[in-house]
DSSP file (Angstrom, degrees, kcal/mol; ACC not computed):
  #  RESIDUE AA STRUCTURE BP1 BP2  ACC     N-H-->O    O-->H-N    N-H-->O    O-->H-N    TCO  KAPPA ALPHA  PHI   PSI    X-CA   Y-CA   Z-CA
    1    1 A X              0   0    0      0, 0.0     2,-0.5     0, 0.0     0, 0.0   0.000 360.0 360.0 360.0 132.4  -42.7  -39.3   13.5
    2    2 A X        -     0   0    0      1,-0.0     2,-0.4     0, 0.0     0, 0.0  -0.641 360.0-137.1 -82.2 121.1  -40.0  -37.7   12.0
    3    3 A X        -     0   0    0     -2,-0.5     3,-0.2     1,-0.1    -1,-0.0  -0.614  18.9-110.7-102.8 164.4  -40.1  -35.0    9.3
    4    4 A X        -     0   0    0     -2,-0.4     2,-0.3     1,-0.2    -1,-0.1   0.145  47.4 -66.3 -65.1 170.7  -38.2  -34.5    6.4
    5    5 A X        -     0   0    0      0, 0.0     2,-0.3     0, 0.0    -1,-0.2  -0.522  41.5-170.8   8.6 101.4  -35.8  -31.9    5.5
    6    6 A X        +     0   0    0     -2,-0.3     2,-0.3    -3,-0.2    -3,-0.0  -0.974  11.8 172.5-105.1 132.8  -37.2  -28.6    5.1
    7    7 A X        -     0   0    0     -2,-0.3     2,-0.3     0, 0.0    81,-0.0  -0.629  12.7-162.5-121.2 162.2  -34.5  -26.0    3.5
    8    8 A X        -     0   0    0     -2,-0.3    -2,-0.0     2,-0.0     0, 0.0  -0.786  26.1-123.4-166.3 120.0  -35.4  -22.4    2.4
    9    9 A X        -     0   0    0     -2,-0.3     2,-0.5    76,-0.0    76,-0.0  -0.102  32.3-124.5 -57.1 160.8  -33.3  -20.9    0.4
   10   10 A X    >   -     0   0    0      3,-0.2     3,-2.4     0, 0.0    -1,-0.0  -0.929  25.0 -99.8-126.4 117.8  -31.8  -17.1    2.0
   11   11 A X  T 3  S-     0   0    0     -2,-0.5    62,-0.1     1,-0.2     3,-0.1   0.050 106.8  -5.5 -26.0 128.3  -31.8  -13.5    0.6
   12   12 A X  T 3  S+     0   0    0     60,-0.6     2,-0.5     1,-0.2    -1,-0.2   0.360  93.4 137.8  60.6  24.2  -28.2  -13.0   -0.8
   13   13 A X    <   +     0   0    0     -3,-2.4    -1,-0.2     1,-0.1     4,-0.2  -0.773  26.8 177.2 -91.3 139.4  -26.7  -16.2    0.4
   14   14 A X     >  +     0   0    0     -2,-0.5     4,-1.1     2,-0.1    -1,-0.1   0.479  33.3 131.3-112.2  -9.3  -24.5  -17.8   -2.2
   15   15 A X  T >4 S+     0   0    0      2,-0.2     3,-3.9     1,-0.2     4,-0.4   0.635  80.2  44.0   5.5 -94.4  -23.2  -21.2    0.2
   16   16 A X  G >4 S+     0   0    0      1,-0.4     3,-2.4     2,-0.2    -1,-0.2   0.788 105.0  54.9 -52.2 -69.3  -24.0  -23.4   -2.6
   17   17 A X  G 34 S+     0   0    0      1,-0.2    -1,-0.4    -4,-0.2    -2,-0.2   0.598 103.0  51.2 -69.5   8.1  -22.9  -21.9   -5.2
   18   18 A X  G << S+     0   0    0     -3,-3.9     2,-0.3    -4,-1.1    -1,-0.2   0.442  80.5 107.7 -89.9  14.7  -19.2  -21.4   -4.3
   19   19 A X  S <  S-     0   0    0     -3,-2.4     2,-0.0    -4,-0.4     0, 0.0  -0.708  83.6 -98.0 -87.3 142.0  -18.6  -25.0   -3.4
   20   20 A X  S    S+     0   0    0     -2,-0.3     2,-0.3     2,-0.0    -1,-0.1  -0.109  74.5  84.7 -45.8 134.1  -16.3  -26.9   -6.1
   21   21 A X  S    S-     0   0    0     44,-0.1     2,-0.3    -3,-0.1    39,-0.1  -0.959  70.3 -69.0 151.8-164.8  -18.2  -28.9   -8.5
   22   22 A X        -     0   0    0     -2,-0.3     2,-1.4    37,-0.0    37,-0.1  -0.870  25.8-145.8-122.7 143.5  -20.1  -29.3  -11.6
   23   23 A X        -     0   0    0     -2,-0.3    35,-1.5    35,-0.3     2,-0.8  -0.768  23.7-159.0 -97.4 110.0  -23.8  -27.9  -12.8
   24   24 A X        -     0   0    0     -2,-1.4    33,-0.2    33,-0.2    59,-0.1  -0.817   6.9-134.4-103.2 127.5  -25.4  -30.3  -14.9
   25   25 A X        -     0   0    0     -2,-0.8    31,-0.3     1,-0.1     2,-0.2   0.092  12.6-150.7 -64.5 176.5  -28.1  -29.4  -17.2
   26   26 A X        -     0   0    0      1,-0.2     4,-0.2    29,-0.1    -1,-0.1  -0.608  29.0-126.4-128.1 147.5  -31.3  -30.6  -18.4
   27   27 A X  S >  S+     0   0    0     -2,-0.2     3,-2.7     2,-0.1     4,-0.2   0.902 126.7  52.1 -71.4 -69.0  -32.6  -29.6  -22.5
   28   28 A X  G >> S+     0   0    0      1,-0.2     4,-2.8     2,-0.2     3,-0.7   0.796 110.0  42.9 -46.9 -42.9  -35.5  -28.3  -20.2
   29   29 A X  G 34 S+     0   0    0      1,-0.3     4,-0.4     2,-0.2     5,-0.3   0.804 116.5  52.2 -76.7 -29.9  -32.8  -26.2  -17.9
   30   30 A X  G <> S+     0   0    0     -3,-2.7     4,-0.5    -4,-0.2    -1,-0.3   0.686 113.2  40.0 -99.7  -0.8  -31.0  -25.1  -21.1
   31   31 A X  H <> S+     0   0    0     -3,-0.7     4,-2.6    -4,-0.2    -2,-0.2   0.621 112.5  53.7 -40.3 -58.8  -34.1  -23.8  -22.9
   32   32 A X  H  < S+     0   0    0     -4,-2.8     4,-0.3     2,-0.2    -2,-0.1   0.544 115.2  39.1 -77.7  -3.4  -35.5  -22.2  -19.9
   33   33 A X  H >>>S+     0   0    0     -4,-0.4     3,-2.8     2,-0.2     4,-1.3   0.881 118.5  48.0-119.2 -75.5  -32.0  -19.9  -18.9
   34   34 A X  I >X>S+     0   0    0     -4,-0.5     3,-1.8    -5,-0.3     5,-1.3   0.898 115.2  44.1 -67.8 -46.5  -31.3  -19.1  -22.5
   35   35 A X  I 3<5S+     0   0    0     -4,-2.6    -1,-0.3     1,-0.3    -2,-0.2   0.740 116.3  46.8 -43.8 -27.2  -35.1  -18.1  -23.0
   36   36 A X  I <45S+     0   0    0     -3,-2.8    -1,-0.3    -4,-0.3    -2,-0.3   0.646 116.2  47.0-104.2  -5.2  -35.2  -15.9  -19.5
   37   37 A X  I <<5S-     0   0    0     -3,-1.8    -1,-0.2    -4,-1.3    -2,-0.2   0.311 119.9-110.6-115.2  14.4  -31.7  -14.2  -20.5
   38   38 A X  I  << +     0   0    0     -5,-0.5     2,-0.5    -4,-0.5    -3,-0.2   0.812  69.5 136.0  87.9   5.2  -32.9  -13.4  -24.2
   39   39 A X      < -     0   0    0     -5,-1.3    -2,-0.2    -6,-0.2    -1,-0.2  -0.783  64.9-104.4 -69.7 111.9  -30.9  -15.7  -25.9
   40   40 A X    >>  -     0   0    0     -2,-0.5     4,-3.0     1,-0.1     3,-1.6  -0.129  43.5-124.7 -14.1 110.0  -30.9  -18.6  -29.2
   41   41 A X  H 3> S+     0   0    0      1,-0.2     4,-2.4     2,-0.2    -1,-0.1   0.876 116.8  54.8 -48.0 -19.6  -30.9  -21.8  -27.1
   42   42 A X  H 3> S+     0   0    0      1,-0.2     4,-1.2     2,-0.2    -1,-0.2   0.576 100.8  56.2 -89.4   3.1  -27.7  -22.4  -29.4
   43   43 A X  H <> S+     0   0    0     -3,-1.6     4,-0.9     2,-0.2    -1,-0.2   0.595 111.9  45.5 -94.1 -23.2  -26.1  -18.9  -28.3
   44   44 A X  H  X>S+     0   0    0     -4,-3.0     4,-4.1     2,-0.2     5,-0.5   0.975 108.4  50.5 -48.1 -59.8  -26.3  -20.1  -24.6
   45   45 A X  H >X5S+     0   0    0     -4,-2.4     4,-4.1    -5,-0.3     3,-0.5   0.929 113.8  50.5 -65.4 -50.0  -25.1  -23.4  -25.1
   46   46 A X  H 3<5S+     0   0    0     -4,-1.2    -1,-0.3     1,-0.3    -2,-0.2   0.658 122.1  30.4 -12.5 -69.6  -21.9  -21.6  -27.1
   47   47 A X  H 3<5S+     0   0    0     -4,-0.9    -1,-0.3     1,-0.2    -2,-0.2   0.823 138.2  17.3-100.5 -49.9  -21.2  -19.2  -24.5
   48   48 A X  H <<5S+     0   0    0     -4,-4.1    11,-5.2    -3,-0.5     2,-0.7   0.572 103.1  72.8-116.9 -11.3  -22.2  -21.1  -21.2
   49   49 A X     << -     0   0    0     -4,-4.1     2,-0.6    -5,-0.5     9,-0.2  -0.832  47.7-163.7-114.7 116.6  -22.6  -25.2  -21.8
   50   50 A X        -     0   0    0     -2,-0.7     7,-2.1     7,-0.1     2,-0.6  -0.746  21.8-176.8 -87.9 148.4  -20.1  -27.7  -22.2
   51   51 A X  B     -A   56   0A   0     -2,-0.6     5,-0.2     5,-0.2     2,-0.1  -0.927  16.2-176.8-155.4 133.0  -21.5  -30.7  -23.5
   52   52 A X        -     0   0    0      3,-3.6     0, 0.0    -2,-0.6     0, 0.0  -0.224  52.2 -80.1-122.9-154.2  -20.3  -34.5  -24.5
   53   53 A X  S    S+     0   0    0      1,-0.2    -1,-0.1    -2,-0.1     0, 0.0   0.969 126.4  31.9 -86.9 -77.7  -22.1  -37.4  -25.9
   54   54 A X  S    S-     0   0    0     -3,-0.1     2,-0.3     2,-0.0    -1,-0.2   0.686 126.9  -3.3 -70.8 -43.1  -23.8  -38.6  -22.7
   55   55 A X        -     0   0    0    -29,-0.0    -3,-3.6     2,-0.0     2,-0.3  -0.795  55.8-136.8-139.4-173.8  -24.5  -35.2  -20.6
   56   56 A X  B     -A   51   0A   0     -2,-0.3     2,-0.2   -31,-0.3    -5,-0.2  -0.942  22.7-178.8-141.3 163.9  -23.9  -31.4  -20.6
   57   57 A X        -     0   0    0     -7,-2.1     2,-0.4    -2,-0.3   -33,-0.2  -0.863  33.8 -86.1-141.9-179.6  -22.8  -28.9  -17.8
   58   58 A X        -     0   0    0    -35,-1.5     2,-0.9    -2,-0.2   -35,-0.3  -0.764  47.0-119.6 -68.9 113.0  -22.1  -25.6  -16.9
   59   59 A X        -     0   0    0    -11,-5.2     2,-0.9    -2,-0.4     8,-0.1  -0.659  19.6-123.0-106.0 152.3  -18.8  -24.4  -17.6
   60   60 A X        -     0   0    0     -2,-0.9     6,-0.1   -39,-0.1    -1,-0.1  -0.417  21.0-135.1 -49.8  71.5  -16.8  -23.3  -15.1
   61   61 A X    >   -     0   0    0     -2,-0.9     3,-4.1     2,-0.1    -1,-0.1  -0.048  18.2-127.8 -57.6 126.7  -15.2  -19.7  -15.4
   62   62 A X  T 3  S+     0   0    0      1,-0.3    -2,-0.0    -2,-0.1    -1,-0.0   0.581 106.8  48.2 -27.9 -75.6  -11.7  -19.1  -14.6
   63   63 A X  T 3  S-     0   0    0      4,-0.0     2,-0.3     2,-0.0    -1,-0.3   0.423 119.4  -1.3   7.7 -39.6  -13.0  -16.2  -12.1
   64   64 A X  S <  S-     0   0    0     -3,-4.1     3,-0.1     1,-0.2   -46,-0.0  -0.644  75.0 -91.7-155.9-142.3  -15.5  -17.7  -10.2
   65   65 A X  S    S+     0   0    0      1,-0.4     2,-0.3    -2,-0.3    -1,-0.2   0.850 104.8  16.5 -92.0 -66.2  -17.8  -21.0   -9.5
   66   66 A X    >   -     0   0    0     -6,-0.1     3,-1.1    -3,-0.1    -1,-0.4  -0.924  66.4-128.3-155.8 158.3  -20.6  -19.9  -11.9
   67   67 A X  T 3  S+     0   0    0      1,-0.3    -1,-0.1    -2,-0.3    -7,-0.0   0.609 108.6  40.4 -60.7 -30.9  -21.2  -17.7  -14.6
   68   68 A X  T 3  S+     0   0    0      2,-0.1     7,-1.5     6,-0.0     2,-0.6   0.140  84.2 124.8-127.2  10.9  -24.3  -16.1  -13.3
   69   69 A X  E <   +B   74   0B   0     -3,-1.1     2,-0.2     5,-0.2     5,-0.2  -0.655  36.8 176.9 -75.9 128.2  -23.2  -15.8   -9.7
   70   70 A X  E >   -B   73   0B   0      3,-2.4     3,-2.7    -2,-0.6    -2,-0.1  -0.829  44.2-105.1-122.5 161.4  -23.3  -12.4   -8.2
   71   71 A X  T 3  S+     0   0    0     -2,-0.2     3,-0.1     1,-0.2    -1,-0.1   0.921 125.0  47.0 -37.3 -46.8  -22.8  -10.4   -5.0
   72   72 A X  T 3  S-     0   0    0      1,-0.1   -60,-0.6    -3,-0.0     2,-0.3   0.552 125.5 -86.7 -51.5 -25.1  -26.1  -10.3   -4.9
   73   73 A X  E <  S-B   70   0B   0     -3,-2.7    -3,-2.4   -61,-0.1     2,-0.3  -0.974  75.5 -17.4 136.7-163.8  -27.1  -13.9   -5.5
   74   74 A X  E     -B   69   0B   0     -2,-0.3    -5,-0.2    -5,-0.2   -62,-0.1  -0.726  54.8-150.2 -73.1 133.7  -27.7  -16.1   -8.4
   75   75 A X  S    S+     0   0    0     -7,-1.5    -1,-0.1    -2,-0.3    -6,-0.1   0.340  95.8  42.7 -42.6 -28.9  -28.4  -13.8  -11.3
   76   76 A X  S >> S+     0   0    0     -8,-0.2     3,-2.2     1,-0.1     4,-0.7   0.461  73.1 150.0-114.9 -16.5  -30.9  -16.2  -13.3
   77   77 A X  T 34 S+     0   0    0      1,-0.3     3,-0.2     2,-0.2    -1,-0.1   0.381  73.2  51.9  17.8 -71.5  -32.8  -17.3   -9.7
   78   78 A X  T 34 S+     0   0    0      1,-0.3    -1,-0.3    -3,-0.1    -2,-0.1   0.723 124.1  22.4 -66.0 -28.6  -36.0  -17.8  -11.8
   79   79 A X  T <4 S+     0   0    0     -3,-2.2    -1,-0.3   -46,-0.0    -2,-0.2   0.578  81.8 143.3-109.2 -13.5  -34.6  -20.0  -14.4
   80   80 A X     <  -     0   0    0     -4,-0.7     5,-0.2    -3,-0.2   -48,-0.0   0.340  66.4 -90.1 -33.7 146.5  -31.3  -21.6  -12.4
   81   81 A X    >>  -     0   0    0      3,-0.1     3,-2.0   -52,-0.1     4,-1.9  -0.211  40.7-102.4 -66.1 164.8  -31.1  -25.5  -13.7
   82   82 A X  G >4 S+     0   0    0      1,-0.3     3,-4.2     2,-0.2     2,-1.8   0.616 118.0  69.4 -69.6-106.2  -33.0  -27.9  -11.5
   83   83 A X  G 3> S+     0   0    0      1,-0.4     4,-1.4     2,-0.2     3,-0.5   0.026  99.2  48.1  49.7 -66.6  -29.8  -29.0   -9.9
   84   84 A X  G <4 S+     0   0    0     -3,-2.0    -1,-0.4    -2,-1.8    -2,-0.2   0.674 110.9  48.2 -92.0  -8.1  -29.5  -25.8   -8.2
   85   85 A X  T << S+     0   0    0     -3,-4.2    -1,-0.2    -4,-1.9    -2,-0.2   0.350 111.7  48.2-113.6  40.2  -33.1  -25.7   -6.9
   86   86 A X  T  4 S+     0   0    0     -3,-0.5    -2,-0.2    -4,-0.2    -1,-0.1   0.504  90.3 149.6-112.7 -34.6  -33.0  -29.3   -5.5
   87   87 A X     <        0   0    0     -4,-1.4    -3,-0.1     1,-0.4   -71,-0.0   0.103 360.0 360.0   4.5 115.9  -29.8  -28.0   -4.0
   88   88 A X              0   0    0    -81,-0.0    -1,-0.4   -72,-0.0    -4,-0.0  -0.766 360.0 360.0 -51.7 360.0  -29.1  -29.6   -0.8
């Protein structure tokens, strides 16, 4: 019998986020990120979400992949949108 997938994310690996693409939110994902960085969910979306009739994302700084990527690692870890922790 064959088993699934198992992934574990790795201390200070960034892989996923520097690959080209788009982060799409959740309300729940844009709640929980503006709440864990201290923020008015509508001073998030300003700053970090672009958003059209049908979805919202992340947008995409000239500089890097994503906003909250650091040497270190993701910067929000505890709140990153589900997207990046279903991620591969």
């Amino acid at each position: 019998m064959s088993q699934g997938l198992r992934f574990e994310c790795q201390p200070g690996c960034t892989a996923c986020c520097e690959q080209k693409g788009f982060v799409y939110l959740t309300e729940a994902d844009l709640l929980r990120m503006a709440e864990f960085l201290q923020m008015t969910p509508a001073a998030f979306e300003k700053k970090y979400v672009y958003r059209t009739k049908k979805q919202m994302r992340l947008r995409v700084p000239r500089e890097s992949q994503c906003s909250f990527l650091r040497d270190g690692g993701c910067s929000i870890h505890a709140a990153k949108p589900t997207q990046c922790r279903i991620f591969p």
